[in-house]
C-alpha positions in Angstrom: -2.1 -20.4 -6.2 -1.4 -17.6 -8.6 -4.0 -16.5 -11.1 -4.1 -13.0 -12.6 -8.0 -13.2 -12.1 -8.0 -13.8 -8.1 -9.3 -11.0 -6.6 -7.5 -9.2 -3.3 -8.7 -9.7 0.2 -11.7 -7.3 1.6 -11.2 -4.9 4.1 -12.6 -7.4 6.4 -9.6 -10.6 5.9 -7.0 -7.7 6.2 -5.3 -6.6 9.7 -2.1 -4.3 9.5 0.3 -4.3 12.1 2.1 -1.7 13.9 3.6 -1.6 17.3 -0.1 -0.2 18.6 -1.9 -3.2 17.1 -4.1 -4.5 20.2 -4.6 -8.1 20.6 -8.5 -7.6 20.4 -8.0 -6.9 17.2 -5.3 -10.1 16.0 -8.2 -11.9 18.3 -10.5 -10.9 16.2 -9.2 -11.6 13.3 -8.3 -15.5 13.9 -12.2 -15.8 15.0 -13.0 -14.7 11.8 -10.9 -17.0 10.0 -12.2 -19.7 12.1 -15.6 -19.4 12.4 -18.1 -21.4 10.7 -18.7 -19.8 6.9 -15.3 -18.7 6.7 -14.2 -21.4 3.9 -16.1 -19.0 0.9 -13.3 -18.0 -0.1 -12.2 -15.7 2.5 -8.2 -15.3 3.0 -7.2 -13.7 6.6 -4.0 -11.9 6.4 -2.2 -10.4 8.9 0.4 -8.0 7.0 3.6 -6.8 8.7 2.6 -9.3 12.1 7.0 -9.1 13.0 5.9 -5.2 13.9 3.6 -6.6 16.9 5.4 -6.3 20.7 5.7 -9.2 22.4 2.9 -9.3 24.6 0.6 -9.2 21.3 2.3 -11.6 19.5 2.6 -14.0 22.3 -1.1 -13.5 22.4 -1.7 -14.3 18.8 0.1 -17.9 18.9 -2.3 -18.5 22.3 -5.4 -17.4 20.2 -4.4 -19.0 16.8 -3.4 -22.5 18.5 -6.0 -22.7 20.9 -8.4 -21.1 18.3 -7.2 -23.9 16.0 -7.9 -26.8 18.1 -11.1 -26.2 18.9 -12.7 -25.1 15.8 -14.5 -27.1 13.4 -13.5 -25.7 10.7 -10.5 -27.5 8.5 -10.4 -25.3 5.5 -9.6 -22.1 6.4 -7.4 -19.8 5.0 -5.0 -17.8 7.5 -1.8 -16.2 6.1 1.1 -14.0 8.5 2.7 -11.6 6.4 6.3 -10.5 8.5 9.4 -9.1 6.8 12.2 -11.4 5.5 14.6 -9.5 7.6 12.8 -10.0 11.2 14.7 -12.9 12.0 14.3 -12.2 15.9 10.4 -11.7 15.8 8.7 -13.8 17.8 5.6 -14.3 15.5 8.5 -15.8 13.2 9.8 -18.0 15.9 6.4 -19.4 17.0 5.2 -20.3 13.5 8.1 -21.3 11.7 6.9 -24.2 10.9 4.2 -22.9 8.7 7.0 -21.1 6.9 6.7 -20.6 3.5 8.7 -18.4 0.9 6.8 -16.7 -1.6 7.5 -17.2 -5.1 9.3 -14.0 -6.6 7.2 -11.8 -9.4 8.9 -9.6 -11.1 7.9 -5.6 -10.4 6.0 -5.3 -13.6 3.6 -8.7 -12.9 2.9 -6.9 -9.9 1.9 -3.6 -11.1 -0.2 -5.4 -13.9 -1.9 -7.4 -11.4 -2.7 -4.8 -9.4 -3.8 -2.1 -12.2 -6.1 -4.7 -13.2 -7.8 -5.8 -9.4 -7.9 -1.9 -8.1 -9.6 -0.3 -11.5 -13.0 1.3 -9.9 -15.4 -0.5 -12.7 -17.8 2.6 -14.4 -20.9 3.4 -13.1 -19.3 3.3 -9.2 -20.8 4.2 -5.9 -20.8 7.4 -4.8 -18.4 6.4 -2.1 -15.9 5.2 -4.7 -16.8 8.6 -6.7 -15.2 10.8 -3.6 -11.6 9.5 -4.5 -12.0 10.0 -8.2 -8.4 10.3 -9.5 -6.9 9.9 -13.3 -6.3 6.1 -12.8 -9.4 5.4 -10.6 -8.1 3.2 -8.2 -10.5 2.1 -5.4 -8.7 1.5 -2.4 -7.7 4.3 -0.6 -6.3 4.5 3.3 -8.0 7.1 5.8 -6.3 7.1 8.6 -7.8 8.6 11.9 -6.9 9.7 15.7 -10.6 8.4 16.5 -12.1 5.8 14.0 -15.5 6.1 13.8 -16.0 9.3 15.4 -15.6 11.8 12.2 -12.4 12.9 13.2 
């Protein structure tokens, strides 16, 4: 449902695919989506899941399906993200019939929308304060060699 007031999903409902995406991590993913307490609101999203090789992708219809069926949770909220013009993905073929076409927004909607949802409020954190820029966005990507370990 489109409101200009929804916020974006937290770094936690978010998983971006690449060709190195492990399945731990699509795992992981789906058992956060549904796991009891995952209904407030939460929206799981796998972005750009047509970039996953095979072997992960086969994966992640075992997980979500078997995930699916024996979870007690009914109202979760678990979108796949792949490109238009994957037509032979595999993570396409196994959920196509979940498939659903986005409604189009025009460019400037977008950039509204977004202006509005990434605006680092005043007063911020002084995490937020080490990315200060002129239009004080607050979401930023690090990207790393080794997570976790400072490099």
């Amino acid at each position: 449902r489109h409101t200009e007031t929804a916020p974006l999903p937290s770094y936690d409902e978010v998983l971006v695919c690449t060709p190195d995406t492990e399945e731990e991590e699509v795992e992981l993913l789906i058992r956060r989506a549904l796991s009891p307490g995952s209904q407030d609101q939460k929206i799981f999203c796998l972005l750009g899941a047509d970039k996953l090789v095979y072997k992960v992708s086969e994966r992640l219809e075992f997980h979500f399906f078997h995930l699916a069926q024996s979870s007690s949770v009914l109202n979760y909220k678990f979108l796949i993200f792949c490109s238009a013009k994957a037509h032979n993905s595999y993570v396409i073929t196994a959920f196509d019939a979940y498939k659903v076409t986005f409604p189009y927004y025009d460019k400037m909607e977008i950039q509204t929308y977004l202006r509005r949802n990434l605006e680092v409020p005043s007063g911020t954190a002084p995490v937020a304060q080490a990315f200060e820029e002129p239009h004080q966005q607050n979401i930023k990507f690090v990207f790393s060699e080794r997570a976790g370990m400072g490099e």
